[in-house]
N, C-alpha and C positions, 0 to 999 in steps of 0.2 A: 162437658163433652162425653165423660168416661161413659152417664146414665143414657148420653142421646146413642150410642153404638148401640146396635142391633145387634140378635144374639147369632146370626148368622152376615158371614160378611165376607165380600168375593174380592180378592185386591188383583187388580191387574192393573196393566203399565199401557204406560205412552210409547214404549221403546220396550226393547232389552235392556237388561245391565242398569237398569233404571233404581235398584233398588227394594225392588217388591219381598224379595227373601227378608231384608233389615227389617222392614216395615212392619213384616208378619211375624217376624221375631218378638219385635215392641207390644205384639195387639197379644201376642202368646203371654209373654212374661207381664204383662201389667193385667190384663183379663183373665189369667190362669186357664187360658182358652185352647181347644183342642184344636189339631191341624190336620187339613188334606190337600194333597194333592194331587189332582185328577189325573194329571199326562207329567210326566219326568223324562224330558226328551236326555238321555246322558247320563248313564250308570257307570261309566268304568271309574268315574273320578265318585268324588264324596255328593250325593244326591240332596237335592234341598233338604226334604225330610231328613236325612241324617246329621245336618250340618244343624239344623235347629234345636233335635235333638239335643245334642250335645252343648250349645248356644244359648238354649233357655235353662237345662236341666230338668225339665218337666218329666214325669214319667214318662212309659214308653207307650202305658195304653190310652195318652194324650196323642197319638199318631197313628192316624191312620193310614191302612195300606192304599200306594196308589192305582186305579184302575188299569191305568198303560205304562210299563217300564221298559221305556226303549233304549236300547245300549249308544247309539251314534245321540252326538249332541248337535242335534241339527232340528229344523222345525219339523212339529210332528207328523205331518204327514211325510215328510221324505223321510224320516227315520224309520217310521211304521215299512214304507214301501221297502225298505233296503234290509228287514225284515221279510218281509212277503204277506206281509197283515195291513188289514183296514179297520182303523178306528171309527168306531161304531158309536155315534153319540146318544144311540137309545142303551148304550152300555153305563153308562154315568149316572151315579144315584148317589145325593147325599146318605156318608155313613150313618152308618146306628152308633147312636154315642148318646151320654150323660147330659139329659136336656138341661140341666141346671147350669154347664156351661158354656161360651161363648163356643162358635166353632169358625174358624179363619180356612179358606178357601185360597190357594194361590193358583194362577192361573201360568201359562207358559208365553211368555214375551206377551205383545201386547194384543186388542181386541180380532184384527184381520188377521190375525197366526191362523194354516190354516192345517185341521183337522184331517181331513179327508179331500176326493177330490169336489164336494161342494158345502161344506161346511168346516166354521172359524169357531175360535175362541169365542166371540159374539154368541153363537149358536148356543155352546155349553153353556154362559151363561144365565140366556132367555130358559133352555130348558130346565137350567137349576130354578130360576126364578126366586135366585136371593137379590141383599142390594150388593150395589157396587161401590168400590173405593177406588178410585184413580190414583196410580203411585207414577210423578212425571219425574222429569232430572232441572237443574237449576240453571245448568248448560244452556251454552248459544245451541238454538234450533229449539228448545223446548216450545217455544212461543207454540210453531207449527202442530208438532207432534202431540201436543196436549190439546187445541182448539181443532183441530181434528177428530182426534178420538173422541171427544166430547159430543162431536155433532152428533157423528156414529153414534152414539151412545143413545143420544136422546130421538134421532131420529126412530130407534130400536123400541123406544120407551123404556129403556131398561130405570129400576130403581138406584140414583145418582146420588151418591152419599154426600160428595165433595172429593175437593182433591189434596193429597200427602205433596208436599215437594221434596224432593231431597236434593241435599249438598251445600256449598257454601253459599249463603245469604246471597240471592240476586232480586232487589227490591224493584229493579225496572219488569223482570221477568212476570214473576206475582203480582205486579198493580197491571199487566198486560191481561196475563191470566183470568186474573180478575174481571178487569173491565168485558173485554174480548170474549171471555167464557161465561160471562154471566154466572159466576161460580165461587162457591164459598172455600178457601183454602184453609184445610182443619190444620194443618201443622205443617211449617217449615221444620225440616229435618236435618240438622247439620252432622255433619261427619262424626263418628264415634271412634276416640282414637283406640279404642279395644271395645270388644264385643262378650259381653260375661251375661250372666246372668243379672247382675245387679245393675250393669251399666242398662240393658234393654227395659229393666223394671224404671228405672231413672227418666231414662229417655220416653216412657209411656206416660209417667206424671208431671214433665216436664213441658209435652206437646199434645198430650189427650187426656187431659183432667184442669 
């Protein structure tokens, strides 16, 4: 698995709260891969990027600054507007960074989040035009929320890595997923009862090697 990841790789969700930050923590600390993220709807509390920061221990110039940092934690376009600014998706460009390593891309809740008033998280990333990692939850509704976003996905033609689950083992969930999504599940993700550096490098050789 470690060799089949791409050296660019877009992780967004089925949901919110889905897990995408753990997930891109894991790809950080076992890939010693650098991070961006494009829109960070929610600055007054501790911002993803900082929170990884501190979570993988990777350097600082492993982190790249995000193109939109909007203060209210609300979906980005109503954050942007309650600003009086419009997110500009011809503003969005993979950073300059160290091509020798991985670089992890997290995106903000799931694909239909939307941007502006006619472009989604879809949009950004057709125009990045890297592949995608779907990060679902293990939860009742997943079935939906991931066989959805899937279609979306493929309807887009976007490049479809597979899909992360997170949370505690649900085996009716992923042989759903599976069957239903046509779709290879790289790693079930179970709860991490603390989050270090070493637990994140652990949990990468545990679910993606």
């Amino acid at each position: 698995m470690h060799n089949r990841l791409p050296k660019e790789i877009f992780v967004t969700g089925s949901d919110t709260d889905v897990g995408k930050t753990v997930v891109s923590g894991i790809l950080l600390a076992g890939l010693g891969a650098e991070y961006w993220k494009p829109v960070q709807s929610g600055t007054e509390e501790m911002t993803d990027t900082e929170w990884l920061k501190e979570k993988t221990g990777l350097p600082r110039q492993y982190f790249h600054q995000e193109t939109y940092r909007l203060k209210r934690a609300l979906s980005p376009h109503a954050s942007a507007a309650q600003e009086g600014i419009r997110l500009d998706i011809k503003a969005f460009h993979l950073p300059e960074r160290d091509r020798s390593r991985h670089l992890v891309v997290e995106g903000a809740g799931g694909l239909m989040v939307p941007l502006n008033e006619e472009c989604f998280i879809l949009d950004l990333i057709k125009s990045l035009n890297i592949p995608v990692l779907l990060v679902t939850s293990s939860r009742l509704g997943t079935i939906n929320h991931t066989l959805l976003s899937l279609e979306q996905m493929r309807r887009h033609h976007l490049d479809l890595l597979g899909v992360v689950i997170n949370g505690p083992k649900n085996p009716s969930n992923r042989d759903a997923i599976t069957h239903y999504g046509k779709i290879e599940i790289l790693a079930e993700i179970e709860p991490l009862t603390e989050i270090t550096p070493q637990t994140l490098k652990r949990a990468f050789e545990r679910y993606f090697t």
